[in-house]
SELOBA-639871 format. One line per field, with one value per residue (C-alpha): residue in three letters; chain; x, y, z. Coordinates in nm, 4 decimals. Each point is the difference from the previous one (the first is absolute). Example, Ala and Ser with C-alpha at 12.3 -4.5 7.8 and 13.67 -1.06 7.14 Angstrom:
BEGIN
code c(ALA|SER) .
unit c(A|A) .
px c(1.2300|0.1370) .
py c(-0.4500|0.3440) .
pz c(0.7800|-0.0660) .
END
This chain:
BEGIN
code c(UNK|UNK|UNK|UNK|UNK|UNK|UNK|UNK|UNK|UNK|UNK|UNK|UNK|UNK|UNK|UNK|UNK|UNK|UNK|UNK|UNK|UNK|UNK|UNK|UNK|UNK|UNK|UNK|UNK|UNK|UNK|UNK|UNK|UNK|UNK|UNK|UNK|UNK|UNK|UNK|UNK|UNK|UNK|UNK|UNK|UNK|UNK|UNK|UNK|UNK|UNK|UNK|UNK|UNK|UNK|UNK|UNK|UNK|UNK|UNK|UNK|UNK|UNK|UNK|UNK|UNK|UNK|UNK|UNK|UNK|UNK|UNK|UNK|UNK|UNK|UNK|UNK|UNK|UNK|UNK|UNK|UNK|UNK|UNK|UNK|UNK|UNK|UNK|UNK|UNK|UNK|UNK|UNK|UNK|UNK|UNK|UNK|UNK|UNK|UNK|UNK|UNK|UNK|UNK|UNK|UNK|UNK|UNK|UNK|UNK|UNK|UNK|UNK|UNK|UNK|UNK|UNK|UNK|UNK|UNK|UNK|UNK|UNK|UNK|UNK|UNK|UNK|UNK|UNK|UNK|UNK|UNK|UNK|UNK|UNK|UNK|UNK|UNK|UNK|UNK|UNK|UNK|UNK|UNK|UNK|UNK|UNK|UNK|UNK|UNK|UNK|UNK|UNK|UNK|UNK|UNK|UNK|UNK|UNK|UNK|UNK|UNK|UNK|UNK|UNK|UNK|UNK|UNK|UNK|UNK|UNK|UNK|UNK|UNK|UNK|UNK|UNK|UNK|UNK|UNK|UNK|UNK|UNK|UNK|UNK|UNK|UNK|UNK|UNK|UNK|UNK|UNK|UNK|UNK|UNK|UNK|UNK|UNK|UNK|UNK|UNK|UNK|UNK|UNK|UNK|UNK|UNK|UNK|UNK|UNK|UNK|UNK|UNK|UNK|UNK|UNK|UNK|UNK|UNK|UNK|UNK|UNK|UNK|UNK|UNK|UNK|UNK|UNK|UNK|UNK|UNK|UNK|UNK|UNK|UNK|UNK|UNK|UNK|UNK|UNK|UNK|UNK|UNK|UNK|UNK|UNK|UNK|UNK|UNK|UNK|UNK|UNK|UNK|UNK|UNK|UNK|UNK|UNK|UNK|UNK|UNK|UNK|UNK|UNK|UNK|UNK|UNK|UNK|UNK|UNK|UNK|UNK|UNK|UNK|UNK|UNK|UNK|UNK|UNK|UNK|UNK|UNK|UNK|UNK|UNK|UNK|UNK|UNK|UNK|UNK|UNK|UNK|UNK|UNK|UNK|UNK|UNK|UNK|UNK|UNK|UNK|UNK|UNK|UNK|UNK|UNK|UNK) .
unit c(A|A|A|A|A|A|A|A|A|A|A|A|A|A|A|A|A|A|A|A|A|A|A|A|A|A|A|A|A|A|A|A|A|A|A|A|A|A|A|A|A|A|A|A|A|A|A|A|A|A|A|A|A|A|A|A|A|A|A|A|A|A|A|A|A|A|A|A|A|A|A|A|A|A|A|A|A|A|A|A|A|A|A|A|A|A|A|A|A|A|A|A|A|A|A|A|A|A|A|A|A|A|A|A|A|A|A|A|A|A|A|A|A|A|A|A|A|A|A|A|A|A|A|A|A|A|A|A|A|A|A|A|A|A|A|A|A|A|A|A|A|A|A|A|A|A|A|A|A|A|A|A|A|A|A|A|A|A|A|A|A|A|A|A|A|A|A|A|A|A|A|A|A|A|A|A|A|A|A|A|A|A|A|A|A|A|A|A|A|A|A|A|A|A|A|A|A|A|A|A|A|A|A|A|A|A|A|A|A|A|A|A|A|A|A|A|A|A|A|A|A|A|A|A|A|A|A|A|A|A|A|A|A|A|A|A|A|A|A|A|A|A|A|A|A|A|A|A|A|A|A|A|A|A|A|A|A|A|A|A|A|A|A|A|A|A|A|A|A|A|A|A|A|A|A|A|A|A|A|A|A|A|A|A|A|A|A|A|A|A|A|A|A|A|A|A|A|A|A|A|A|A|A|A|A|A|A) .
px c(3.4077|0.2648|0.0251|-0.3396|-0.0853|0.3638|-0.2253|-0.3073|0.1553|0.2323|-0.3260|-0.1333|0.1410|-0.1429|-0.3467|0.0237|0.0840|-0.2652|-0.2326|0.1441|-0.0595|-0.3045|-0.1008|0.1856|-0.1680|-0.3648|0.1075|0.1453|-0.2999|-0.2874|-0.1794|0.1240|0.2162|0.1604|0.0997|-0.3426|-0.1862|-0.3383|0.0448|0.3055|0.0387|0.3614|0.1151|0.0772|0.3858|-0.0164|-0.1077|0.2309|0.3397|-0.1253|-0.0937|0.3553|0.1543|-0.1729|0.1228|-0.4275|0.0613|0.0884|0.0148|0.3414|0.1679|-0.2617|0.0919|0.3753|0.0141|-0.2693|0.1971|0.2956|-0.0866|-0.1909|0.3249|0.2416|-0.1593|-0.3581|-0.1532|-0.3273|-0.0468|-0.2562|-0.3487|-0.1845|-0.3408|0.1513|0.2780|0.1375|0.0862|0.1843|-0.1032|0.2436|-0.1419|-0.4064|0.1156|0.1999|-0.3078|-0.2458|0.1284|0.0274|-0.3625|-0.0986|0.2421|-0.1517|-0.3762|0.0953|0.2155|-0.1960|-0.3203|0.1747|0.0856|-0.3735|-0.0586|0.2052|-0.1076|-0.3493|0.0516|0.1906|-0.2524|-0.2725|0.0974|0.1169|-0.2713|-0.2718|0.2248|-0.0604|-0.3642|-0.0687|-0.3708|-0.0929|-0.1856|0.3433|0.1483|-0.2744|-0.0397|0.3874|0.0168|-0.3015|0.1687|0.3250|-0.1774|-0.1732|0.3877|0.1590|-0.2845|-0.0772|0.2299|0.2104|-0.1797|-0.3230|0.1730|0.1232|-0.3264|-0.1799|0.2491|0.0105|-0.4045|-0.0073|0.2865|0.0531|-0.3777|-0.2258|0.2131|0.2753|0.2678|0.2625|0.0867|-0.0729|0.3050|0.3753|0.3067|0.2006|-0.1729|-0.0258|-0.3712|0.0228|0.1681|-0.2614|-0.2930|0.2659|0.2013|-0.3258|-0.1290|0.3387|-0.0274|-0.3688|0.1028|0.3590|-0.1142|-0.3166|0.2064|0.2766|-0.3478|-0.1022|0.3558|0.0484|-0.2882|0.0425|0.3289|-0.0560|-0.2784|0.1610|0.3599|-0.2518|-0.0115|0.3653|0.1233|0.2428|-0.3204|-0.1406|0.2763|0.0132|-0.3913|0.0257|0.2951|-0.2288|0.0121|-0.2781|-0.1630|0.0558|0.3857|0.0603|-0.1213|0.1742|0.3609|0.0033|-0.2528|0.0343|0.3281|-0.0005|-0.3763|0.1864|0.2400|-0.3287|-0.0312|0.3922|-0.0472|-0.2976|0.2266|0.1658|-0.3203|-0.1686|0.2898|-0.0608|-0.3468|0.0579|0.2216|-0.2344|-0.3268|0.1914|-0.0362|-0.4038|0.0383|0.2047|-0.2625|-0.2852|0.1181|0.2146|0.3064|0.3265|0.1916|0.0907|-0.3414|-0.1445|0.3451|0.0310|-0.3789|0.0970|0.3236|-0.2148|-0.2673|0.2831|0.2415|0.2867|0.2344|0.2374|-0.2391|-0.1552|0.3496|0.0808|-0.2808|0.0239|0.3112|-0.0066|-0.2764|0.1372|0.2999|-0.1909|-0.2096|0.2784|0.1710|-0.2995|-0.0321|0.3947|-0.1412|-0.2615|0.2127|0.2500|-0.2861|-0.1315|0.3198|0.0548|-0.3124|0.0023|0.3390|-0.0719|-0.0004|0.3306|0.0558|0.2841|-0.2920) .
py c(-3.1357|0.0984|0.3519|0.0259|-0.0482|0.1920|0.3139|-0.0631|-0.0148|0.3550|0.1883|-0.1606|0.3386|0.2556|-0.1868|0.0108|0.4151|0.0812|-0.2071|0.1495|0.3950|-0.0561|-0.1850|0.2991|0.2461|-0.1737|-0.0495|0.3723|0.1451|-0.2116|0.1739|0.0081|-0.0340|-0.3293|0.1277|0.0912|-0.2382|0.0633|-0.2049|0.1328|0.3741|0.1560|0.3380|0.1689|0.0599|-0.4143|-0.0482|0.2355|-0.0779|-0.4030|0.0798|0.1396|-0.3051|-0.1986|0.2320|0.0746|0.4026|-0.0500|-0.1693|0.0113|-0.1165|-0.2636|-0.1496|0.0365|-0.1512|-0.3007|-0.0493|-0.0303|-0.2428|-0.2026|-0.0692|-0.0284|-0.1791|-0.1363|0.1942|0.1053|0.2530|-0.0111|-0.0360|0.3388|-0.2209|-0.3214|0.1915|-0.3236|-0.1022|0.0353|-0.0144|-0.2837|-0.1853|0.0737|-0.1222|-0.2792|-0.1281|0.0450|-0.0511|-0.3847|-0.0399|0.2727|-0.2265|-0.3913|0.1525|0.1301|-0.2377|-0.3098|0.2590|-0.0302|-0.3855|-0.0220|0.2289|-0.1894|-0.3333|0.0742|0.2267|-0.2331|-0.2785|0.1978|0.1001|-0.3193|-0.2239|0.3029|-0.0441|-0.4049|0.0340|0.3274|0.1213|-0.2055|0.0735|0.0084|0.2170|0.2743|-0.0350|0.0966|0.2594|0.1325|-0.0587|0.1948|0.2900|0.0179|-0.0796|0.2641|0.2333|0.0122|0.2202|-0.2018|0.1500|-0.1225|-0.3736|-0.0487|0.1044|-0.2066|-0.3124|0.1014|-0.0109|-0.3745|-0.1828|0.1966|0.0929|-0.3184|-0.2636|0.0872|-0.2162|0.2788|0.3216|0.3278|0.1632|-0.0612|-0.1294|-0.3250|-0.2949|-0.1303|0.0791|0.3270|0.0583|-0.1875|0.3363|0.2648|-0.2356|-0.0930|0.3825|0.1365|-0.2947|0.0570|0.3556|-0.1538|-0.3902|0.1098|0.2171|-0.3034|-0.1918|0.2102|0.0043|-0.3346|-0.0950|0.2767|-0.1165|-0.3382|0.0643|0.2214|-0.2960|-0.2472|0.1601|0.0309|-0.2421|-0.2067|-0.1023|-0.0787|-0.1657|-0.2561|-0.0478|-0.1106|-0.2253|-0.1994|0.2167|0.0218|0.3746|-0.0104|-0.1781|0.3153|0.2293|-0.0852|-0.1355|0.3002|0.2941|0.0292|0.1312|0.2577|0.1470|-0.0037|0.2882|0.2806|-0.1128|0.0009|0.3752|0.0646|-0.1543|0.3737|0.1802|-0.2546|0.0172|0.3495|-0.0330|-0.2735|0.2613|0.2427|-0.1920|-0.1328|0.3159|-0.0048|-0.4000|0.0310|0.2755|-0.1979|-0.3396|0.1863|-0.1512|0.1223|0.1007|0.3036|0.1215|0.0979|0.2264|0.1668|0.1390|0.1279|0.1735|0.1811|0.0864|0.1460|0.1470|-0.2356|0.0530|-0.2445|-0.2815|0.1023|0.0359|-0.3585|-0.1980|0.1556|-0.0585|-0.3884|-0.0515|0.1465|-0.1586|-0.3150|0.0553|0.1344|-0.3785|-0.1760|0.1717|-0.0694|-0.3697|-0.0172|0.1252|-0.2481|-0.2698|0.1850|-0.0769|-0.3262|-0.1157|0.1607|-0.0161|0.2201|0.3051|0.1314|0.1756|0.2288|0.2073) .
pz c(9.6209|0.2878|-0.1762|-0.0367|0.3953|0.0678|-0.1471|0.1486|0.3259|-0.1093|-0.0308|0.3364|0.1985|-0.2867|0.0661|0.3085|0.0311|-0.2512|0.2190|0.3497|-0.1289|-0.0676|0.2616|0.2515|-0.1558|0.0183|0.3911|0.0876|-0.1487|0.2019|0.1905|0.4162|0.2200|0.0872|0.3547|0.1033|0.2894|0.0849|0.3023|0.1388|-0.2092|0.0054|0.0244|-0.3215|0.1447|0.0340|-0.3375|-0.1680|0.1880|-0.1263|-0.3371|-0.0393|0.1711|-0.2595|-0.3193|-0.0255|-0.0256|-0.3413|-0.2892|-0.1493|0.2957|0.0790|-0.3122|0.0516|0.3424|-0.0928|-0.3332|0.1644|0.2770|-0.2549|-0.2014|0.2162|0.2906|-0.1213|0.2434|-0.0935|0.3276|0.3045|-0.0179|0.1126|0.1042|0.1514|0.2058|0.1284|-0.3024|-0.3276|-0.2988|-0.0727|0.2653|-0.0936|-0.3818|0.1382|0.2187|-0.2435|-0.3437|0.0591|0.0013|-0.2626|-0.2358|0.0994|-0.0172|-0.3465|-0.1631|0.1202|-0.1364|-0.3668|0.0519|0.0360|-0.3227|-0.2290|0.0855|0.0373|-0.2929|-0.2603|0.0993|-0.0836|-0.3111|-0.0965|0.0511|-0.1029|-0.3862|0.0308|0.0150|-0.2034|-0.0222|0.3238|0.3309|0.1209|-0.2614|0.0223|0.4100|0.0093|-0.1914|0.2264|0.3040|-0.1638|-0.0771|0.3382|0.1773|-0.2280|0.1119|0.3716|0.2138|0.2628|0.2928|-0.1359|-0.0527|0.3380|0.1398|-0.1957|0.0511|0.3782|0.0374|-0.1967|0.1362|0.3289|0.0675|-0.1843|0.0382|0.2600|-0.2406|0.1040|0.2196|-0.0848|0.1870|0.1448|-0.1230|0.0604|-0.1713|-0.3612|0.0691|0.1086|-0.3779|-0.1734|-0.0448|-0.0578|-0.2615|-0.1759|0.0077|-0.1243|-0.2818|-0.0893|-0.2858|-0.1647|0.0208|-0.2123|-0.2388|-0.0527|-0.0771|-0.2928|-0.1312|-0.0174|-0.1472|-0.2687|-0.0609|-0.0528|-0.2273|-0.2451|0.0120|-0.0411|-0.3500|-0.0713|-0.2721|0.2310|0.1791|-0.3233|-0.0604|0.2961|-0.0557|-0.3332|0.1267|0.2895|0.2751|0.1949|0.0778|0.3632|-0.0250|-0.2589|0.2878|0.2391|-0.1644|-0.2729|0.0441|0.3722|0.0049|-0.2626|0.1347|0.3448|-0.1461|0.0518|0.3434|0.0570|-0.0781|0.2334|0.2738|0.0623|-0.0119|0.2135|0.2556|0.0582|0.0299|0.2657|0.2015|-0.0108|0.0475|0.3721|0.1548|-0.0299|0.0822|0.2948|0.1016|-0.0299|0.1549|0.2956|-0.1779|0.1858|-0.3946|-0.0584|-0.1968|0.3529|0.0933|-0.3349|0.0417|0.3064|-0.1049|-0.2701|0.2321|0.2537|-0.2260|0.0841|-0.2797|0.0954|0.0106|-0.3607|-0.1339|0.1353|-0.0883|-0.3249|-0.0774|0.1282|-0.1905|-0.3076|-0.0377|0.0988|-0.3712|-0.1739|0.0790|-0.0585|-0.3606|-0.0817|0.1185|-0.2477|-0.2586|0.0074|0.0229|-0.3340|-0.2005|0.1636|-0.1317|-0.2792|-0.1981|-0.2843|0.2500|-0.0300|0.3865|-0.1363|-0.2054) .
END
């Protein structure tokens, strides 16, 4: 097992490169300039003495300068919009919430999720059963901006249970956890319940039928576990459609994450920004899928990691 997370941790830095080319070259090539102000315009002589102050003139030593700062001092540069910051401190400031509104958003989905599934496989074929699987379909459907405004106009609108905007209280979390939830909670739903039907048929279940256990003892002591293994998996995929998902949830709710930042470095051409986020973010999901891994073997012992 320690060899096997020694080597997914070796090919953390190759990930990460493949992932920060491609991500530079998406960023040179948008359209603009970062330097530009509408507001307050600068001379052209301004723009090009900064542009080579920041390595922007070209590419090749853009990347040697950023590289090098990145490694050897964890400096991920200035930001060109926010130019009282760095990007160190934007990421610093806003990563904090990005990570609570997601991870308490896949808390949600797996207990929601798992219960679901579990009591949907205890009463098979019943109004519950079938009204589930509707609501799964409809969750795994709708795009997050059309959740939150739909949760927003009920519970913030209707029946004023909870704010629509700001940061600060467990209540304030409540709409964007729920929204983030609503597309990976539903999908954890359907797995479960698929999984547990098809171990209910496996002959070890048989087996503890035949010797007195009750259906919904055998569910929960025996098939729960091995039909948790598919939703172990979806964990990764899930995560990174958590991380992604924030940026139109912390638009929508006002949340101060970094969602509403990184649409703004895109907009404005701040490569360092893009390049940060990015790279946070990804080694954030490339940790989170080691995670799941390991949890994968744990569970299951007949996975042999060093394969």
């Amino acid at each position: 097992m320690l060899r096997f997370i020694a080597w997914r941790l070796a090919q953390l830095p190759v990930i990460l490169l493949v992932i920060f080319m491609v991500t530079f070259t998406l960023a040179w090539w948008i359209p603009g300039n970062p330097l530009e102000n509408p507001d307050k315009p600068v001379p052209i002589e301004i723009q090009e003495a900064m542009l080579r102050q920041y390595n922007l003139d070209s590419p090749w030593s853009f990347l040697r300068s950023y590289t090098v700062n990145v490694i050897t001092k964890g400096d991920l540069g200035p930001s060109l919009q926010y130019r009282d910051q760095s990007v160190n401190d934007i990421i610093a400031g806003g990563l904090p919430v990005s990570v609570q509104v997601g991870i308490t958003a896949l808390i949600l989905a797996l207990i929601l999720g798992v219960g679901t599934g579990l009591i949907s496989a205890m009463k098979p074929g019943s109004l519950w059963d079938m009204s589930s699987l509707g609501i799964a379909v409809v969750g795994i459907s709708l795009p997050t901006f059309v959740t939150a405004s739909v949760l927003m106009i009920v519970f913030a609108g209707m029946l004023k249970w909870l704010p629509v905007q700001g940061w600060g209280s467990w209540e304030q979390m409540v709409l964007p956890a729920v929204t983030l939830c609503a597309m990976p909670g539903a999908y954890i739903a359907r797995l479960t319940r698929m999984g547990l039907a098809d171990v209910m048929q496996s002959d070890f279940i048989r087996t503890a039928r035949a010797k007195g256990l009750s259906k919904n003892k055998a569910l929960i002591k025996h098939a729960l576990k091995v039909a948790f293994l598919p939703v172990l998996s979806f964990l990764g995929p899930a995560s990174a459609a958590t991380m992604t998902g924030s940026f139109v949830v912390e638009k929508v709710f006002n949340l101060p994450g970094l969602g509403e930042h990184f649409v703004q470095a895109v907009r404005n051409k701040d490569q360092f920004l893009i390049l940060g986020v990015v790279l946070v973010f990804s080694t954030l999901l490339v940790l989170m899928n080691l995670a799941v891994d390991v949890a994968y073997a744990w569970i299951d012992p007949r996975i042999d990691v060093a394969k």
